[in-house]
C-alpha positions in Angstrom: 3.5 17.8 -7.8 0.1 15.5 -7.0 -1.8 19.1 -6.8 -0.4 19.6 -10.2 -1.8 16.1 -11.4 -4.9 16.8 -9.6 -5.3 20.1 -12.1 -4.6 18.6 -15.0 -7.2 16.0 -14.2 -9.6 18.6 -13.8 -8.5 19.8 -17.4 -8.3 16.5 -18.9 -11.9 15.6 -17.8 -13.9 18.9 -18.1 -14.2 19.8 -14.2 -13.4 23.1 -13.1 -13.0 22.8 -9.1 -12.9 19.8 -7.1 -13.8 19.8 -3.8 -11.3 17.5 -1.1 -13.5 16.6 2.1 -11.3 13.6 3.7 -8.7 15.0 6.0 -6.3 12.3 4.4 -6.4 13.2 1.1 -6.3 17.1 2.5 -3.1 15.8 4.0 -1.6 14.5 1.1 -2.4 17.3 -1.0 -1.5 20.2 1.5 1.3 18.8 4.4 -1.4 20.5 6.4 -2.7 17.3 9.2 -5.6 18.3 11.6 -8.9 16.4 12.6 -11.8 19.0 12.4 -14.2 17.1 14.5 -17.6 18.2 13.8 -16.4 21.5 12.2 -15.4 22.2 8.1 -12.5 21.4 6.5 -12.0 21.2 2.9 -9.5 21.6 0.1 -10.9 23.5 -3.0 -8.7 23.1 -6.5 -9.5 24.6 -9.4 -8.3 23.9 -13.2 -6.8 27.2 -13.7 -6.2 29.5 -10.2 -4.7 28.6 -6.7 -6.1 26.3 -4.4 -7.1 27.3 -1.0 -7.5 25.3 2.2 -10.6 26.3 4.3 -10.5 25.4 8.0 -12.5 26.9 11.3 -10.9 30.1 12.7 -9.3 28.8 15.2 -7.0 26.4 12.6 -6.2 29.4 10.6 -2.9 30.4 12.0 -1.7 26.7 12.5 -2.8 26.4 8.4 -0.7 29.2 7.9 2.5 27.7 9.6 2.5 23.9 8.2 3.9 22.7 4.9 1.1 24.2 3.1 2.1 27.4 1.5 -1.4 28.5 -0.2 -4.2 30.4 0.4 -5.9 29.4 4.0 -9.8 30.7 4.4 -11.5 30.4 7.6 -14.4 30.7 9.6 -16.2 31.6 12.8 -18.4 29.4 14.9 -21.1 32.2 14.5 -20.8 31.8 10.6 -22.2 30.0 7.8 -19.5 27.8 6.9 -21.0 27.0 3.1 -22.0 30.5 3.0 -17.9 32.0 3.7 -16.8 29.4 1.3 -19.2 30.4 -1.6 -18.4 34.0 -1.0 -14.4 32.9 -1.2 -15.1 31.4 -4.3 -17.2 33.5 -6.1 -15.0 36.7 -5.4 -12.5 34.9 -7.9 -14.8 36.2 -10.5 -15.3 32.6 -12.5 -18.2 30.7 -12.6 -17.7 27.1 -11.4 -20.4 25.2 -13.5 -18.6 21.3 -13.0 -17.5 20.1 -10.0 -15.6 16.8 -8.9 -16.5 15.5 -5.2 -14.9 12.8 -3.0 -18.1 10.9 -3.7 -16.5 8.0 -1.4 -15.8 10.6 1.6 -18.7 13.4 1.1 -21.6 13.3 3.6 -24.6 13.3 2.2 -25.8 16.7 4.4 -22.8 18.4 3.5 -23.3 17.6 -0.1 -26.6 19.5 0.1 -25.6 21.9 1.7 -23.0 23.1 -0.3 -24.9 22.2 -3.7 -27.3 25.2 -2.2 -24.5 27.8 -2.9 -24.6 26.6 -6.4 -27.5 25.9 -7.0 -27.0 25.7 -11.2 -23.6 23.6 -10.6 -22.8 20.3 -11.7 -22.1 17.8 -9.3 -21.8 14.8 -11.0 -18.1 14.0 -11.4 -16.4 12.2 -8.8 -12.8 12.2 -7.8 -12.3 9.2 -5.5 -10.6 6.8 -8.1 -8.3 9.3 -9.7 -7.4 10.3 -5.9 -7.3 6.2 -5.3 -5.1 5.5 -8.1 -2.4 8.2 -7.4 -1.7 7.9 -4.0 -1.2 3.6 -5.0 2.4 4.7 -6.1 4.4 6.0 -2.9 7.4 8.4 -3.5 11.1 7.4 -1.8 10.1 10.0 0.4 6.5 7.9 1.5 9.0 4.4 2.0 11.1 5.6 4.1 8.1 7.2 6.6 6.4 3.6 6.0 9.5 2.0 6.9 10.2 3.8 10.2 6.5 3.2 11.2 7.3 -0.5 10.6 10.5 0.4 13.1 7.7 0.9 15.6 5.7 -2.1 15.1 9.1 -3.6 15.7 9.6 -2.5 18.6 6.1 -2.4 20.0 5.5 -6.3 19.1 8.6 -6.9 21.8 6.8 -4.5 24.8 3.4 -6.9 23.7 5.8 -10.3 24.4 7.6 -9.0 27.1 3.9 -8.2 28.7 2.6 -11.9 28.7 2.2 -13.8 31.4 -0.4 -16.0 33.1 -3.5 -14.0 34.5 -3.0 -10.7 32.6 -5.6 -10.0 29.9 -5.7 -8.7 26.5 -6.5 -5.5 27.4 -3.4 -4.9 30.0 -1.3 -6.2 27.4 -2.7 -3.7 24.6 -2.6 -0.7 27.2 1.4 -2.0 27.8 2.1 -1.4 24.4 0.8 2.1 24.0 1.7 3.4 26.9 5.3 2.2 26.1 5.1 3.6 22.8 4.2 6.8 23.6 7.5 7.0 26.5 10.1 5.1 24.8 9.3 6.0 20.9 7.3 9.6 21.7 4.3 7.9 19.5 1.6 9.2 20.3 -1.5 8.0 17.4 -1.7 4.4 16.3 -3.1 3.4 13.3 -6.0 1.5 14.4 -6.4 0.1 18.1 -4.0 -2.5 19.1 -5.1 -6.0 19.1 -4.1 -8.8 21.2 -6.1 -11.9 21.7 -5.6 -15.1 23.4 -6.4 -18.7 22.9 -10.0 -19.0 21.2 -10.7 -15.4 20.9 -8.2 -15.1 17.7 -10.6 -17.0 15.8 -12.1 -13.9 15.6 -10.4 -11.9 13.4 -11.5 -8.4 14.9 -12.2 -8.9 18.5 -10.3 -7.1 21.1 -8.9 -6.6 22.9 -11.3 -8.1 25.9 -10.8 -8.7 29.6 -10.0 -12.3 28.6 -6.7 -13.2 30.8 -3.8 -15.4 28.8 -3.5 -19.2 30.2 -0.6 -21.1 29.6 -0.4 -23.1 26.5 -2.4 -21.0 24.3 -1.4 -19.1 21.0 -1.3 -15.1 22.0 -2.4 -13.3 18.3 -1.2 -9.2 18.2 -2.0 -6.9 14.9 -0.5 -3.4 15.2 0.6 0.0 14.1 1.6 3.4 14.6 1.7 6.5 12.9 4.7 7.9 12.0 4.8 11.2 10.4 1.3 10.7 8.6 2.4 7.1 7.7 1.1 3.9 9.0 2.1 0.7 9.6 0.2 -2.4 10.3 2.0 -6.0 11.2 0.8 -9.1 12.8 2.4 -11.9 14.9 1.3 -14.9 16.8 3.4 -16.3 19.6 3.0 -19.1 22.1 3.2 -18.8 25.5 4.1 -22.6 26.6 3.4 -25.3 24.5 0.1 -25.1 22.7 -1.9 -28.0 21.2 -0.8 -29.8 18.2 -3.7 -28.1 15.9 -2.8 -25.1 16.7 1.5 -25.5 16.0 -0.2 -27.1 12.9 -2.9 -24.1 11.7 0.6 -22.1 12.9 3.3 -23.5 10.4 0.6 -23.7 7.6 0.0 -20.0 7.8 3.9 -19.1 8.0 3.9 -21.3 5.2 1.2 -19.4 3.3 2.8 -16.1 4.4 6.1 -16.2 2.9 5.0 -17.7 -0.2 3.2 -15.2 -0.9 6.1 -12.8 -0.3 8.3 -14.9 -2.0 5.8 -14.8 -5.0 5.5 -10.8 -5.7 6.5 -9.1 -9.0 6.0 -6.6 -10.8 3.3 -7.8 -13.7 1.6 -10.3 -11.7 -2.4 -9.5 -10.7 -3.5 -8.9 -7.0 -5.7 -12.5 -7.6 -2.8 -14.2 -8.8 -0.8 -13.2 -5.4 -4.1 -14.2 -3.1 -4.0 -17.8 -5.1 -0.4 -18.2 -3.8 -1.4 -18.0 0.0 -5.0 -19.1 -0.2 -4.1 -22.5 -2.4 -1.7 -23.4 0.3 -4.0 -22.9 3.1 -6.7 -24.8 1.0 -4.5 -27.9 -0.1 -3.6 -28.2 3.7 -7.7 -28.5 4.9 -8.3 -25.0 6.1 -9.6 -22.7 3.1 -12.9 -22.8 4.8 -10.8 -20.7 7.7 -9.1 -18.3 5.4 -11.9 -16.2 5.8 -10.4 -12.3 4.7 -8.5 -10.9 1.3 -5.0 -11.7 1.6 -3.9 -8.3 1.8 -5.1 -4.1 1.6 -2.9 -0.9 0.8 -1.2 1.0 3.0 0.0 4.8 3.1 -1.5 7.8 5.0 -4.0 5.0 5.7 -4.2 1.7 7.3 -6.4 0.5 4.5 -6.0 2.0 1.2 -6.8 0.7 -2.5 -6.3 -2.1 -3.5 -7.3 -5.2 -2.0 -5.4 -8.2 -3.1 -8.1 -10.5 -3.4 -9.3 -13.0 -5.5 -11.2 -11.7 -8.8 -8.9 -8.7 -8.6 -7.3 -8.4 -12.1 -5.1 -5.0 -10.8 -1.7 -5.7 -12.2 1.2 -5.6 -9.5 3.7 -2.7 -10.5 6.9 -1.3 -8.3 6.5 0.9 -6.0 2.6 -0.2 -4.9 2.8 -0.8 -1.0 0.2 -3.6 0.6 -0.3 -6.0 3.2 0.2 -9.5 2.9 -1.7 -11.3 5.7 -3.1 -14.6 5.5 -4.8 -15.8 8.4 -6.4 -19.4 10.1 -9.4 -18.7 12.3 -10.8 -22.1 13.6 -14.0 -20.6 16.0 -13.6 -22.1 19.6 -10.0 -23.7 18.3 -7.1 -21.2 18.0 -6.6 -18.3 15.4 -3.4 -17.5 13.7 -3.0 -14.2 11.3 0.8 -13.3 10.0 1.2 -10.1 8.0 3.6 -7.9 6.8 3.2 -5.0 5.0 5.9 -3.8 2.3 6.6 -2.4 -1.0 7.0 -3.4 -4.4 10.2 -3.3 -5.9 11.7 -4.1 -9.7 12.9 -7.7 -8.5 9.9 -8.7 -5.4 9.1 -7.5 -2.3 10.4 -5.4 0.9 8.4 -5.9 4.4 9.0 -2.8 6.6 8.6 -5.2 10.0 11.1 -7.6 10.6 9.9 -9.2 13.4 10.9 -12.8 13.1 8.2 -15.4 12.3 9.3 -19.0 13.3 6.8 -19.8 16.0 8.2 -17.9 19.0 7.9 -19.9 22.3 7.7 -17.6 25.5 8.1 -19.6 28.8 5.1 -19.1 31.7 5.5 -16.6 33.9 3.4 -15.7 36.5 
């Protein structure tokens, strides 16, 4: 079905082949998952014949066997790459003069290098926000992979509490988590590298984790995911472990606040701006907008981040079945940090999170 609308795109806009060179949107397209490395793997589509995937040699066979049920080329380590693939297309007899790119994706090097086999071809077009704009809508089919992934935040945000105590730093915590994922749940790829940070360190958004050790009477920050059958989730918490200060239970119940507003707030018809100003007006009426420092929220799908960003200035109208984050965060620098997200999908009457990891400010007792 999407290869289909990827055709008719091609027709609709005067293309004749587009070339796929992100292993996601290869993945979306084909069924067919694999991480190349430094070696070729594209997806060629063409306006009027069959698609084929072209992967090195040694792929060829696993090609074969996956979901994919086209044409697989491949090629040797000895061999021109560009060279097999421009021989694969031009014994189809039809000369390719327009061609889309992942303009977004492409190397530059590998632009040239295949613009040498055609040398008289049009590059021009690119692909990225038709590509972009399809995968926003996720199928019944994409939900419920998105919602078991969630499952596994779930349950991985409980192995990341159960691991605190005083003395133990961010990065035993973190290494608890995956290795427990990968025993208990048989996950063995998360979607970005666990953080957990402590105290201070949470002001900074993307640090982590370090060899900083938990004290008692801090705020402990975690942000997550797994991948679960090509699908990622991504989920945050904060917790306490003791009784932290006043500022930070305060920065703590202001983000909560901020956070199921904006949940509350989602419909269909409504612009990704209009969603941020729900979170970000609370967080500013309350004295910290200078500490909401992010978007409140990105897409999610085969990809941790996809398009769009709910952010200010973003006029994209909210429709059902669009899945993004919702994430606001506090990040005082030497203070405390506190981030709370859920990502979910759009449905006819609001919103559905796929974690359900509670959100009231959880109080762990010291343990040494």
């Amino acid at each position: 079905m999407n290869l289909t609308k990827l055709q008719e795109w091609l027709q609709d806009s005067g293309n004749d082949v587009a070339y796929i060179s992100d292993p996601t949107t290869i993945s979306y397209f084909t069924g067919y998952d694999m991480e190349p490395h430094e070696r070729i793997f594209a997806l060629f589509v063409f306006k009027e014949q069959d698609p084929f995937i072209f992967v090195p040699a040694l792929n060829v066979e696993e090609a074969k066997n996956s979901a994919w049920n086209g044409d697989v080329y491949g090629y040797l380590d000895s061999e021109d790459p560009w060279a097999v693939i421009a021989d694969k297309i031009k014994h189809r007899n039809t000369t390719y003069q327009k061609w889309a790119l992942e303009k977004n994706n492409l190397s530059v090097s590998h632009y040239q290098l295949i613009h040498a086999q055609f040398p008289n071809a049009n590059f021009d077009a690119d692909v990225s926000d038709f590509i972009a704009h399809i995968r926003l809508y996720k199928t019944p089919e994409e939900i419920k992979q998105l919602q078991a992934a969630g499952q596994e935040a779930d349950f991985a945000f409980q192995i990341g509490f159960d691991a605190i105590k005083t003395g133990v730093t961010e990065r035993y915590i973190a290494g608890q988590i995956e290795y427990q994922l990968k025993v208990q749940k048989g996950v063995m790829h998360e979607s970005f590298e666990t953080i957990v940070q402590t105290g201070s360190n949470a002001a900074n958004p993307h640090l982590g984790p370090t060899m900083n050790q938990v004290k008692p009477n801090e705020l402990v920050l975690f942000d997550l995911g797994t991948m679960h059958n090509g699908y990622a989730s991504d989920a945050s918490r904060t917790v306490a472990y003791g009784e932290p200060s006043a500022k930070a239970k305060e920065i703590y119940e202001i983000d909560r606040e901020a956070q199921q507003a904006a949940i509350d707030a989602v419909k269909p018809g409504m612009t990704a701006s209009e969603l941020d100003s729900v979170a970000r007006d609370i967080i500013t009426k309350a004295g910290y907008g200078e500490y909401f420092i992010h978007r409140l929220g990105h897409g999610i799908g085969k990809e941790v981040h996809e398009y769009p960003s709910i952010v200010q200035g973003n006029d994209l109208v909210i429709e059902e079945g669009m899945c993004f984050s919702i994430e606001p965060g506090i990040y005082i620098p030497k203070v405390a940090g506190v981030r709370i997200e859920d990502c979910g999908v759009v449905t006819k009457n609001g919103y559905e999170p796929f974690t359900h990891t509670g959100k009231e400010l959880k109080y762990l007792p010291l343990r040494d």
